[in-house]
Each structure stands twice: as C-alpha cells, then as structure tokens.
N, C-alpha and C positions, 0 to 999 in steps of 0.2 A: 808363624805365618810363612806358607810358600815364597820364594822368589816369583815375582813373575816372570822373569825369562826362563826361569824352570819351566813353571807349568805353561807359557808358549811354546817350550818345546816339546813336553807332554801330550800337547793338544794337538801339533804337526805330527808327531809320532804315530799316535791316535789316528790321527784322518788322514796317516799314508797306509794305514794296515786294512783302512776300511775296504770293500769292495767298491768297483769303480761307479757303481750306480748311486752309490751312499754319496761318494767324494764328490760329484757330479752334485748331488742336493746340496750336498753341504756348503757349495762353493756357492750357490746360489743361494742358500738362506744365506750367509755371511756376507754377500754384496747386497743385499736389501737389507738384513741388521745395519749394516755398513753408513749405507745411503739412507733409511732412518735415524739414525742415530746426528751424524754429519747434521742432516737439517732440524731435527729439535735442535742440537747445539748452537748454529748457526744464528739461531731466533735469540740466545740468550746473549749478556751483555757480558761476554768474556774476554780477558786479555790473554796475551801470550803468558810464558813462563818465564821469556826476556824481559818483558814489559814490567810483569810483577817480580823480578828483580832486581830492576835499575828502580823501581818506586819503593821499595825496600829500602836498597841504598840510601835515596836521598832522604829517607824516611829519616834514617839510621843519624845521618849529619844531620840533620835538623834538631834532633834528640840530642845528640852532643854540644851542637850549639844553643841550644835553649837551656842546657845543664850550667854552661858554661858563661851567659847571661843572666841566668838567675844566680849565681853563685858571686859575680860580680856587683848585680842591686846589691845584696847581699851587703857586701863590704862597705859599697858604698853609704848604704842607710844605715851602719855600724860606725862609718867614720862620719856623717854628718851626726847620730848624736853623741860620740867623742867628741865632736870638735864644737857642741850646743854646752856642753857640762863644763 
C-alpha cells in the first residue's frame, strides 16, 4: 500500500500540471467534497485521536489492575481453603 503523503503529493503534482481552468474546478470540487464530507462527519458521534488515546490508556490500567485483583482472589481463595484443611 501507498504512503499517503506520497500520493498527497502525487495528487498536488498532478493538479499543478493541470491547466488553469481544470485547477480552478478542481479547487472547487475539493471545497464542496470538503464541506460535504466535514458535515456527514459532524452528524456522527466521533472522538478525537486524543481522546481515543487517553481512553486506551485507562482502558490499558484498568486491565492490569483487574489482572492484578483477580490474581490476588486468587491466592486469597487458595489460602482460605489451606487454612479450612
């Protein structure tokens, strides 16, 4: 698979060789793709890339301390029936 900052520059390369009538549409199709695109997303229920980050993270700690509480029941239901026998 392409980089995409490759083929962004691909596609600037592209639409600087175009003649100036093309480049003129093109700039105009891309600001209404632009501006469609912006408001379908708008409408959906997304987070940053920060956001699903840091909720990763604490995702992350919570999984280690829940490893780390089950692993101490654990011992502890091991040494209440040691200390039943």
């Amino acid at each position: 698979m392409m980089d995409p900052k490759q083929l962004d520059d691909l596609a600037r390369r592209l639409s600087a060789a175009m003649p100036k009538g093309v480049q003129v549409l093109q700039e105009d199709l891309q600001r209404s793709m632009r501006a469609t695109l912006e408001a379908g997303l708008s409408r959906l229920d997304l987070v940053t890339r920060e956001e699903f980050d840091i909720q990763a993270a604490v995702l992350a700690r919570s999984r280690a301390k829940l490893e780390t509480l089950e692993a101490r029941v654990a011992e502890l239901e091991e040494a209440a029936r040691a200390a039943k026998t």
